[in-house]
N, C-alpha and C positions, 0 to 999 in steps of 0.2 A: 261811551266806554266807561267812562268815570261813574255815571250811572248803574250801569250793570255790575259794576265792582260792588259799589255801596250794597245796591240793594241783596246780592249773595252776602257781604257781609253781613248785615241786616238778619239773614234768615239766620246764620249760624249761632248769631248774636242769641238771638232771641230762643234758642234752643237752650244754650246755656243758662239763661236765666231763668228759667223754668226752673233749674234747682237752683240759686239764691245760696241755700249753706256749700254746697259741692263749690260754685263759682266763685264765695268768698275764700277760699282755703283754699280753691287753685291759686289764686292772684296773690295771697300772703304768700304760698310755699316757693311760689316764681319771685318775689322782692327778695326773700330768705336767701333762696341757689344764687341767685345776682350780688347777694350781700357777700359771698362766700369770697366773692376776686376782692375786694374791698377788704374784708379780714387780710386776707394775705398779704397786701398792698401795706398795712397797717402793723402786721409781724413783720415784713422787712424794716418799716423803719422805725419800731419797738428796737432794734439792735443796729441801728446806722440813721448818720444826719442826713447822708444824700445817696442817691442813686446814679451814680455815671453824672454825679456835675450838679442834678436837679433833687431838688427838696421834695417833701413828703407831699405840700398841696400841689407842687407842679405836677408831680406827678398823679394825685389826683383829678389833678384838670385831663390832664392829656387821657386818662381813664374817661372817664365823664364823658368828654365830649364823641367818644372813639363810641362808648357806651349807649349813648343817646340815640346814633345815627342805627347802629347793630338794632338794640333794641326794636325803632320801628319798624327796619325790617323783618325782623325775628317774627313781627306780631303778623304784619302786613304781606310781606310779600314769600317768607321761609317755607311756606304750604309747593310749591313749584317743585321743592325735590322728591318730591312724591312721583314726579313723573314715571321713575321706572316701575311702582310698583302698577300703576296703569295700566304699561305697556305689558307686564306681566302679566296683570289680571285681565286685559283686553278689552278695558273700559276706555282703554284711552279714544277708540274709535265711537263711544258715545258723546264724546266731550268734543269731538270735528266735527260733529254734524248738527251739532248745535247753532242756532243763530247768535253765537257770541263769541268772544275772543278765546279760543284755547288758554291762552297766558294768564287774561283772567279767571276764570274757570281753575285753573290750578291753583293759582297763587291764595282762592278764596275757597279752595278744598277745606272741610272740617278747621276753619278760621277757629284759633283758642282766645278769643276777646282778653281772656283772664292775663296774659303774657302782656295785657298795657301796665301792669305792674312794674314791669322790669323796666319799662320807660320812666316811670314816677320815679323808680330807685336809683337811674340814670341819672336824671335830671335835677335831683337834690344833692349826688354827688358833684354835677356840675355847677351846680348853683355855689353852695359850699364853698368851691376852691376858687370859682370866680371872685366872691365875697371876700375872701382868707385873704388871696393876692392883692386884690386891690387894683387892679388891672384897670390903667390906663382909659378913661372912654373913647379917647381916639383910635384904640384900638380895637375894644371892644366889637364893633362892627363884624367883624371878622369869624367871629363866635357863630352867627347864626349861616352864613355863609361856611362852615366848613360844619357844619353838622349835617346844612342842603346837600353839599359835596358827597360828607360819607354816604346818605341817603343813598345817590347813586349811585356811588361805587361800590354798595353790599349788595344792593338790587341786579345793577350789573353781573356782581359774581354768583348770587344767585341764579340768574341765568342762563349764564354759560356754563355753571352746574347742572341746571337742567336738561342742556343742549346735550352735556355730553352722554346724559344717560340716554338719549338717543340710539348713542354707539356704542355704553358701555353699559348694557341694561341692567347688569348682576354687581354695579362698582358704585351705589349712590354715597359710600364716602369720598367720592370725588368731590362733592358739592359742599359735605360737612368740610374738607382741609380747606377747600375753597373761600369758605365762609366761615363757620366758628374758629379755623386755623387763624384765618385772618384777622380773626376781632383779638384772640387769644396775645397775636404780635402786638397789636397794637395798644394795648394798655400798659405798655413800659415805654419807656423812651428809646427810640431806634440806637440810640448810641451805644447799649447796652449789648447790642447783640453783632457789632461791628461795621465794618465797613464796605466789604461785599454784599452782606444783606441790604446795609441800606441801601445801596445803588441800586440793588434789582427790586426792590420794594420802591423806586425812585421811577426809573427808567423803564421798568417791563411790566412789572403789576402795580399800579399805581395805588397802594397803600398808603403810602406816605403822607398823601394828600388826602387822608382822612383827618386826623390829628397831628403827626408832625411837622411838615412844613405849616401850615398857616398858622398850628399851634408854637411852634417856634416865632412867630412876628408877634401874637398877643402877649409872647413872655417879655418878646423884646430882650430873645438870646439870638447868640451868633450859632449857625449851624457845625459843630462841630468837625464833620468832615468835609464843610467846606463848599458845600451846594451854593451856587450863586446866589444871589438878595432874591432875584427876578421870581424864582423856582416858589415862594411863599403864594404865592397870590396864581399859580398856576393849576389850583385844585379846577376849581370848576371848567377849564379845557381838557384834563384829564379823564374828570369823570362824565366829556362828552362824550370823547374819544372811545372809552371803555364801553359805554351804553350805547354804541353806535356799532361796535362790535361783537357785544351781546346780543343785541336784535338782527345784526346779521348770523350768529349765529344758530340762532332762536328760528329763525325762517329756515334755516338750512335744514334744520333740524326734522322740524315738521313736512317741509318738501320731501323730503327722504324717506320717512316714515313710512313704513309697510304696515299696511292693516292684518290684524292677524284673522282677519275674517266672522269674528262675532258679532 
């Protein structure tokens, strides 16, 4: 499986480099738009010391790291909400009779290699604010573990973005609130946007556990509304939970699928 991933990326890879100038100026104008949440992260505290409690690099961390994880999906797996324009154009019944996984096969649709940019521009913002803070090495750990975390939990949402265009063939901003919605929350610290939210970003859709809870034990803060210690270190049962869900509903999806006959 992991095989036939690469090698479709691979192909698409290899088409883009054929232009070289076109390829370099995608991948700058993608670190640029990435650069753009950073500017504004950087005008709120051009006019304030802190945000809801948290300083200028914390809150660049919790950026960063929310960033890093969006990113690889962005690059890797954001190809999938294309599904409905498939099922429109009635290609999708060329992509099941194929000897390989549907899921693959989308995810690695017109792959834009250029969009690893935005993971470079991620991952210097996270570097940065780990460096700035000074962050503890005993807890550092933690860091790469909730970036794995976010990983599945955008992959996750991407999915079950996909699932629902299944049902909702004419609605693929279902899968953008799903996913850019979510990354968008997640670059400020949940405390900012209250207490309701955080619970359901806690308890139902498990966001939280991209950057805030585990990011809260690396700052070595107290959870503000008050989430138990335990909840820090629950990312990775969450984002089993969700990917476990996703993929059920990902078969559902495709079991149900009516071919439109082309």
């Amino acid at each position: 499986m992991a095989r036939t991933y690469f090698l479709l990326m691979w192909t698409w890879t290899r088409a883009a480099a054929a232009y070289p100038v076109s390829f370099a100026l995608m991948t700058l104008f993608g670190i640029a738009i990435a650069a753009l949440d950073v500017g504004v992260i950087l005008v709120v505290f051009a006019n304030t010391t802190t945000l809801a409690g948290f300083s200028r690099d914390e809150v660049l961390f919790l950026y960063g790291a929310s960033s890093v994880s969006f990113a690889i999906c962005d690059t890797f797996v954001s190809n999938i909400d294309r599904v409905s324009q498939h099922i429109k154009a009635g290609t999708l019944d060329t992509i099941l009779i194929r000897p390989a996984s549907a899921w693959i096969q989308l995810a690695t649709d017109r792959f834009v290699p250029a969009r690893v940019g935005r993971i470079l521009q991620a991952g210097i913002v996270l570097g940065y604010a780990v460096g700035a803070l000074g962050i503890e090495w005993r807890r550092a750990w933690m860091i790469p573990v909730m970036v794995v975390t976010g990983v599945v939990i955008f992959t996750a949402l991407w999915t079950l973005g996909g699932a629902l265009q299944f049902v909702l063939t004419d609605a693929p901003e279902v899968t953008n609130s799903l996913t850019y919605g979510s990354h968008q929350l997640n670059q400020y610290p949940l405390s900012i946007y209250g207490r309701d939210l955080a619970r359901a970003v806690t308890y139902v859709l498990p966001l939280a556990f991209v950057n805030w809870q585990p990011g809260l034990y690396v700052l070595g803060r107290a959870d503000p509304f008050g989430t138990p210690e335990f909840m820090r270190f629950a990312g990775p049962a969450a984002a089993l939970v969700l990917a476990l869900l996703a993929g059920l509903a990902w078969r559902q999806g495709i079991r149900h699928y009516r071919s439109t006959g082309s």
